[in-house]
C-alpha positions as CSV (number, residue, x, y, z in Angstrom):
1,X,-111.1,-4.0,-42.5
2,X,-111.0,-4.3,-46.2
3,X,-112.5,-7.2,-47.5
4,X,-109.7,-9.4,-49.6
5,X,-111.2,-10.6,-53.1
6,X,-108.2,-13.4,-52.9
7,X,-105.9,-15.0,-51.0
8,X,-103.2,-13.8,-48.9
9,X,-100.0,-15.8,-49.9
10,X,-97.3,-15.1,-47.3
11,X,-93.6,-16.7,-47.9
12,X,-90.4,-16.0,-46.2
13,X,-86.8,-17.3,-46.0
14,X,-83.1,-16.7,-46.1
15,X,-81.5,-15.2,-48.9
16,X,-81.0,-16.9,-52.2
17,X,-83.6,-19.8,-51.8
18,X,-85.3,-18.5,-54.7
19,X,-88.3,-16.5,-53.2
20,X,-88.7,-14.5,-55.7
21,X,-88.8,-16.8,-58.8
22,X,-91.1,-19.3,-56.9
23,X,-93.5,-16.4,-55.9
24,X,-93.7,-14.9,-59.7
25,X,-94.3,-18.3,-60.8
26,X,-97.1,-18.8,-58.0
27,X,-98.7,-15.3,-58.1
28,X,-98.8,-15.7,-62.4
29,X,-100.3,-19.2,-62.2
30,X,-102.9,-17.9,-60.1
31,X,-103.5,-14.5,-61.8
32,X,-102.4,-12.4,-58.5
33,X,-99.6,-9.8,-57.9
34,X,-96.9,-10.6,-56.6
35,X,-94.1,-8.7,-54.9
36,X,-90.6,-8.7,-52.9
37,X,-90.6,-6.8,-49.9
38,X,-87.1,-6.9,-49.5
39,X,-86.7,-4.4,-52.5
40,X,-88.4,-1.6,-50.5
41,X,-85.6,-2.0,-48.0
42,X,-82.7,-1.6,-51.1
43,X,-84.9,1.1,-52.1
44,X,-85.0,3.3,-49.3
45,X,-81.0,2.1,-48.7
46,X,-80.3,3.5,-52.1
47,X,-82.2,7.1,-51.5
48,X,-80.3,7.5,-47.9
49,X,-77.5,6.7,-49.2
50,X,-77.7,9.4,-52.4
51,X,-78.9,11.5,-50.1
52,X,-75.7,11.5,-47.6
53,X,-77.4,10.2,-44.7
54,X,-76.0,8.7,-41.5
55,X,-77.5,4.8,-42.4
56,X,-76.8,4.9,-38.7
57,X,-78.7,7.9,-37.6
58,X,-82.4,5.7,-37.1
59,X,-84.6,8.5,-36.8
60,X,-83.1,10.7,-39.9
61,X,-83.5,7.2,-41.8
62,X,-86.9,6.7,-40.7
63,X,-87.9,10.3,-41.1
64,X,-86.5,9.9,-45.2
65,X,-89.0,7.1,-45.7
66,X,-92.3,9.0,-44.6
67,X,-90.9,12.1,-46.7
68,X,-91.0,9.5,-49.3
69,X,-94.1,8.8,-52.1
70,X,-94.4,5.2,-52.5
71,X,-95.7,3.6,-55.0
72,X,-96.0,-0.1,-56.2
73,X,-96.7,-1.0,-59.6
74,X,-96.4,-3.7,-62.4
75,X,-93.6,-3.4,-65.0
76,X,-93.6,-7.0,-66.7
77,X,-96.1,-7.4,-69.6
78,X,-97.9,-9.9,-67.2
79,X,-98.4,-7.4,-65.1
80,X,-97.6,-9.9,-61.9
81,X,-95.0,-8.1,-60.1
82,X,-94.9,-4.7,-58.9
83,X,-92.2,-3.2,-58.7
84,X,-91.0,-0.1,-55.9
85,X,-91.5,3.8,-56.9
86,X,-90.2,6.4,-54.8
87,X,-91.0,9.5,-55.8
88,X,-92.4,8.8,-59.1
89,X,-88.7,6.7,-60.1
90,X,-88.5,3.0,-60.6
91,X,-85.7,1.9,-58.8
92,X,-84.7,-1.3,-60.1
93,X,-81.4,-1.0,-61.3
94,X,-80.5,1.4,-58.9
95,X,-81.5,-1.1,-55.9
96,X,-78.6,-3.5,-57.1
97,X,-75.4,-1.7,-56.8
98,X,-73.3,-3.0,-54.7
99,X,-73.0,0.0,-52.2
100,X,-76.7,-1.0,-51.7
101,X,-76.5,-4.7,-50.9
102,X,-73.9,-4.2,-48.5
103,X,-75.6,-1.4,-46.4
104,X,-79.4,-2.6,-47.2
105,X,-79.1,-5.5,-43.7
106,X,-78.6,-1.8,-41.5
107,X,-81.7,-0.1,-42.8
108,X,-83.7,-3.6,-42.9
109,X,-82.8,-3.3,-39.0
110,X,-83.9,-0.2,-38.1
111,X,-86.6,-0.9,-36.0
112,X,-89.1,2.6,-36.9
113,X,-88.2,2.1,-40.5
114,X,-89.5,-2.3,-40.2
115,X,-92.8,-0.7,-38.7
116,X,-93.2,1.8,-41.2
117,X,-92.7,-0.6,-44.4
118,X,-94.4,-3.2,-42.6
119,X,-97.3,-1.4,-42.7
120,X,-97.7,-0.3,-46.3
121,X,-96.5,-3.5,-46.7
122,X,-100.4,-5.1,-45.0
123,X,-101.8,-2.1,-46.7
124,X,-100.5,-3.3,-50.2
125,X,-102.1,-7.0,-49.7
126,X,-105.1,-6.2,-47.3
127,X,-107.1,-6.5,-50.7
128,X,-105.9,-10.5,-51.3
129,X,-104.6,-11.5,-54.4
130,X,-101.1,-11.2,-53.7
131,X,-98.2,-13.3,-53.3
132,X,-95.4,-11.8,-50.9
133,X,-92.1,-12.6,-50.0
134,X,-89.8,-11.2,-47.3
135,X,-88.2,-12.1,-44.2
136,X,-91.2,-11.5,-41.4
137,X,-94.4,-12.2,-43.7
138,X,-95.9,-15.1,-42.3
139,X,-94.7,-14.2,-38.3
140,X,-95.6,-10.2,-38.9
141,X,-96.5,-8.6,-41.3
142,X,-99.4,-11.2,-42.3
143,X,-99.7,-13.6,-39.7
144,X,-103.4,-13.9,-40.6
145,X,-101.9,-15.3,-43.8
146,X,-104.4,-18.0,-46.2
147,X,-101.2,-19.5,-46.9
148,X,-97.4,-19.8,-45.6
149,X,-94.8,-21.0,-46.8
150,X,-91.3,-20.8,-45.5
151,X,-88.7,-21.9,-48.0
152,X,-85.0,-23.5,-47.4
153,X,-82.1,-24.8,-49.0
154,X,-78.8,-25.0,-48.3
155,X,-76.2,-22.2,-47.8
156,X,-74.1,-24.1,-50.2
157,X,-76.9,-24.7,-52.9
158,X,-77.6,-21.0,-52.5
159,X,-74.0,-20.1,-53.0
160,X,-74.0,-22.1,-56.1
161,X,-77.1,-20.3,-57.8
162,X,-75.8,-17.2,-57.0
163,X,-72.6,-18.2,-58.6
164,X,-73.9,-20.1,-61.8
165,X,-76.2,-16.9,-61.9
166,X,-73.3,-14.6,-62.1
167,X,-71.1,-16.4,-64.4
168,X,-74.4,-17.2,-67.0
169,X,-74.4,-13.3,-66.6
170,X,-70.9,-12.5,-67.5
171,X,-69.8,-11.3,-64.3
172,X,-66.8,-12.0,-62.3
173,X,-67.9,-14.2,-59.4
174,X,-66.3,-16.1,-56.7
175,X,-68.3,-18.9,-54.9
176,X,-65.8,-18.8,-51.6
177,X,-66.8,-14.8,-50.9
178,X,-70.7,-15.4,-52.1
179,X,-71.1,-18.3,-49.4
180,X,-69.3,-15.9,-46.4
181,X,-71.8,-13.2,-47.7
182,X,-74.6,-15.6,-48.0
183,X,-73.9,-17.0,-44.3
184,X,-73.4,-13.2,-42.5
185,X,-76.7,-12.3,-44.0
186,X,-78.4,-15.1,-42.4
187,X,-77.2,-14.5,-39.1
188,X,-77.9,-10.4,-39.5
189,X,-81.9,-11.9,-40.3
190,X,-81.7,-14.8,-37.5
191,X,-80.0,-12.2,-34.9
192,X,-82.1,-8.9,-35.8
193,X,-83.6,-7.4,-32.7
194,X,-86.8,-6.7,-34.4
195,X,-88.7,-8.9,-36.4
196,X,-86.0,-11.4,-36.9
197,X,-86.3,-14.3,-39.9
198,X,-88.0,-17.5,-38.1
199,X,-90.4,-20.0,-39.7
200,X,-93.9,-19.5,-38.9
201,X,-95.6,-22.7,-36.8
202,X,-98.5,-23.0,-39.5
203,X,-96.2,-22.4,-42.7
204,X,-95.4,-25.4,-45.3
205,X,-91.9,-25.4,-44.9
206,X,-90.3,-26.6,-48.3
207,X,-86.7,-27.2,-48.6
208,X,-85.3,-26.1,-52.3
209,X,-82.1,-27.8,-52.0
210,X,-82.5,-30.5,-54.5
211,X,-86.0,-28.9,-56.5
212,X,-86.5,-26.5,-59.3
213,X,-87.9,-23.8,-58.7
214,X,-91.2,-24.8,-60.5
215,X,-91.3,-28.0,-58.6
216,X,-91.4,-25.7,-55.5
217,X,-94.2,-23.5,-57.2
218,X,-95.9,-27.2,-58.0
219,X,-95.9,-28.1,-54.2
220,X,-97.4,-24.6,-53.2
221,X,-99.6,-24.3,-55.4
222,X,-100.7,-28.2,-54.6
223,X,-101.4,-26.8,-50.9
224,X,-103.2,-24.0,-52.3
225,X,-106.1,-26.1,-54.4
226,X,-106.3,-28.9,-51.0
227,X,-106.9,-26.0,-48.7
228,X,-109.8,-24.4,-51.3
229,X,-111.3,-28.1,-51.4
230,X,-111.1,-28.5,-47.7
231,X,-113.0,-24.7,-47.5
232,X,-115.7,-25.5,-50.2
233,X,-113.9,-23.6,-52.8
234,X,-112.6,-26.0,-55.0
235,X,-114.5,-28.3,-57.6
């Protein structure tokens, strides 16, 4: 077992709570990496889907991802969060097409494909140092987690980022059709036969709903510094 030179920061939660920005905020703050799982999914949703597959056809999914070189790396002048590589491409942009989001819950369910990613996924932060966000890090992928965190907020809050988001962007966007989306994705996660989204029993659960996101990053990174006191680490 490789020996981790930092701590393992697990988080998970619906969609929209902001996982991403609180984790980047977190993993810079302490100098670690930081990543979202949940773009390996859109990735490999993206390739199958260039590549004409069946998102249906399990095994000719999960046999795409092992054909597949994987590769995480930094893009941001930080160098905080690594981004997904297949095949030598960044995949980025390509991961946020539309076509992608709406077919990425099917792949995400695919039972041989969630063991498979899952476990580059423990082979990426093995080493510590790493803040990592998904759906099934704290219950599965690391439930040997340092620290947990499982982070909430409303569907309507969420629907209102997303929306203020959109518009600050330019883009057409209608709050009505981004809360039905926001609400069938929760139940695809809750539902999913394998792996579902639940909070862990040992997580700090934090609810976003009325908090910036760097008053969430605050609170997490409050429970980081009591739990190195509490082991000795702290000054």
């Amino acid at each position: 077992m490789t020996r981790r030179k930092g701590l393992v920061i697990a988080m998970d939660g619906p969609a929209g709570v902001g996982k991403s920005t609180v984790g980047g905020l977190v993993a810079k703050s302490l100098g670690y990496k930081f990543i979202n799982t949940g773009e390996m999914y859109r990735a490999l949703t993206w390739k199958a889907l260039e590549d004409g597959l069946d998102l249906n056809d399990n095994e000719a999914v999960l046999l795409l991802a092992k054909s597949l070189d994987w590769e995480f790396k930094p893009v941001d002048d930080a160098g905080t969060t690594l981004k997904t590589f297949i095949n030598g491409t960044g995949v980025t942009q390509q991961i946020r097409e539309e076509r992608v989001s709406v077919n990425s819950s099917l792949v995400a369910g695919n039972p041989g494909v969630r063991r498979f990613l899952s476990k580059l996924q423990r082979d990426l932060g093995e080493g510590g140092s790493i803040v990592m966000e998904g759906r099934d890090i704290t219950t599965n992928v690391f439930p040997d987690a340092d620290v947990k965190i499982y982070l909430d907020a409303s569907p309507e809050e969420r629907a209102d980022r997303r929306y203020r988001q959109l518009k600050a962007a330019g883009q057409e966007a209608d709050r009505d059709k981004i809360l039905a989306a926001i609400l069938k994705r929760d139940l695809n996660d809750l539902k999913r036969e394998i792996n579902p989204l639940k909070q862990a029993p040992d997580a700090l659960v934090i609810d976003s709903t009325k908090l910036t996101m760097h008053q969430v990053a605050d609170k997490i990174l409050r429970r980081i510094r009591k739990g190195a006191k509490a082991n000795g680490r702290g000054k």
